[in-house]
C-alpha positions in Angstrom: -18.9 6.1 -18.0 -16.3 6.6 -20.4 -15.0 3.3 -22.0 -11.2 3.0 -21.6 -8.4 2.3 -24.0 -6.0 -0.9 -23.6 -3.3 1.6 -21.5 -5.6 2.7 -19.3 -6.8 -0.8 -18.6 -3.5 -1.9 -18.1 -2.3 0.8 -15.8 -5.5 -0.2 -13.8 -4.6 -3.6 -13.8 -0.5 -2.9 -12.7 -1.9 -0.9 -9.6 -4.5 -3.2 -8.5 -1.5 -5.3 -8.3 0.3 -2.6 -6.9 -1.9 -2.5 -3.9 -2.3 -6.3 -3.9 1.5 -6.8 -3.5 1.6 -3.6 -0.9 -1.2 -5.4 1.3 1.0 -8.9 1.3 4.5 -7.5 2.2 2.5 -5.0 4.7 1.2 -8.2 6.2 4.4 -10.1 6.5 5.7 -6.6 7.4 3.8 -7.1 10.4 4.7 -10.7 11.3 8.3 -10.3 11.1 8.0 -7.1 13.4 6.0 -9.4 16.2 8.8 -12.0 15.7 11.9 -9.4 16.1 10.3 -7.5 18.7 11.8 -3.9 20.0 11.4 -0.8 18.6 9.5 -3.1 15.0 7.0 -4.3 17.7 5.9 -0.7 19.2 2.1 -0.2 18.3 2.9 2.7 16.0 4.9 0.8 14.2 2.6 -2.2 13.5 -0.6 0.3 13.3 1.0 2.1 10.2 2.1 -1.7 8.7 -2.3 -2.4 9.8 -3.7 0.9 8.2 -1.4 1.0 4.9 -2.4 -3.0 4.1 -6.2 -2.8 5.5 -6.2 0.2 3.1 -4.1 -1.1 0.3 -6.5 -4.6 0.8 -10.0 -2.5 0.6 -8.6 -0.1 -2.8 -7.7 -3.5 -4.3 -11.2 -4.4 -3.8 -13.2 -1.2 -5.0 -11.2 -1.2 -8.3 -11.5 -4.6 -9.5 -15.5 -4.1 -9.2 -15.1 -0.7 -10.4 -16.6 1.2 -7.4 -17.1 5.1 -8.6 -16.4 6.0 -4.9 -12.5 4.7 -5.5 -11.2 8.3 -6.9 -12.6 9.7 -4.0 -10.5 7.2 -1.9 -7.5 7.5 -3.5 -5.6 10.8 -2.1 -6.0 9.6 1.3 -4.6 5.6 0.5 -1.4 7.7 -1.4 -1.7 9.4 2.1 -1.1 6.3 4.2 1.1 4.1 1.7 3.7 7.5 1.5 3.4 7.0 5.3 4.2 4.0 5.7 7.1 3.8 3.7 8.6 7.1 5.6 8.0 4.8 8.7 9.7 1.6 7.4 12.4 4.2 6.6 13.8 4.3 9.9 13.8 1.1 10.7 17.6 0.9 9.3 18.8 -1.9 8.1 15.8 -4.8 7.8 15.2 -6.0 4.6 11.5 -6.7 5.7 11.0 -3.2 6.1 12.8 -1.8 3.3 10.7 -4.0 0.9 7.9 -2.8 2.7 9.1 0.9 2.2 9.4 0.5 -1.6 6.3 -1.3 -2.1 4.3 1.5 -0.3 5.9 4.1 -2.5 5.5 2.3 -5.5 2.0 1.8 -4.5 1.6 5.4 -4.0 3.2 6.5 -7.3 0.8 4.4 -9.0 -2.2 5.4 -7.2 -1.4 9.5 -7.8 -2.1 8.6 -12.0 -5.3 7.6 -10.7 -6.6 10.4 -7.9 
């Protein structure tokens, strides 16, 4: 394996946080859509907000011990984070779910440098 230069370590390390971050708001994401209830509550809803941070939560995990299988992963988490933030999209209006929305997508854009 190739060694890597200070950048590329560093772009590691801002989407490791990426995905940390993604996992967390997911999570509260998911907390806040229990306690509001409606349309936030609906299964698909809350399944997206499950799969982006279960996802987000296991990348996280294989990069910071460096698994070689993580490039591999990586198309399909950009997959599932863009999702998720198209879905917190049309929840209008919540903040919860707006934050959510951006972190996906930022999570995403960082993840496409690495696929």
């Amino acid at each position: 394996m190739a060694t890597m230069t200070k950048e590329q370590i560093s772009y590691v390390e801002r989407t490791i946080e990426s995905c940390r971050d993604c996992r967390e708001i997911c999570e509260e994401t998911i907390f806040h859509a229990i306690r509001v209830g409606g349309e936030t509550a609906q299964m698909d809803v809350l399944g997206v907000l499950m799969d982006c941070g279960g996802i987000c939560k296991l990348s996280e995990k294989m990069m910071l011990r460096g698994s070689p299988y993580f490039r591999r992963m990586a198309p399909t988490v950009v997959d599932i984070c863009e999702a998720c933030a198209t879905m917190c999209d049309t929840i209008a209006g919540d903040d919860y779910f707006s934050t959510c929305a951006n972190s996906a997508r930022r999570c995403a854009d960082n993840l496409k440098q690495l696929a």
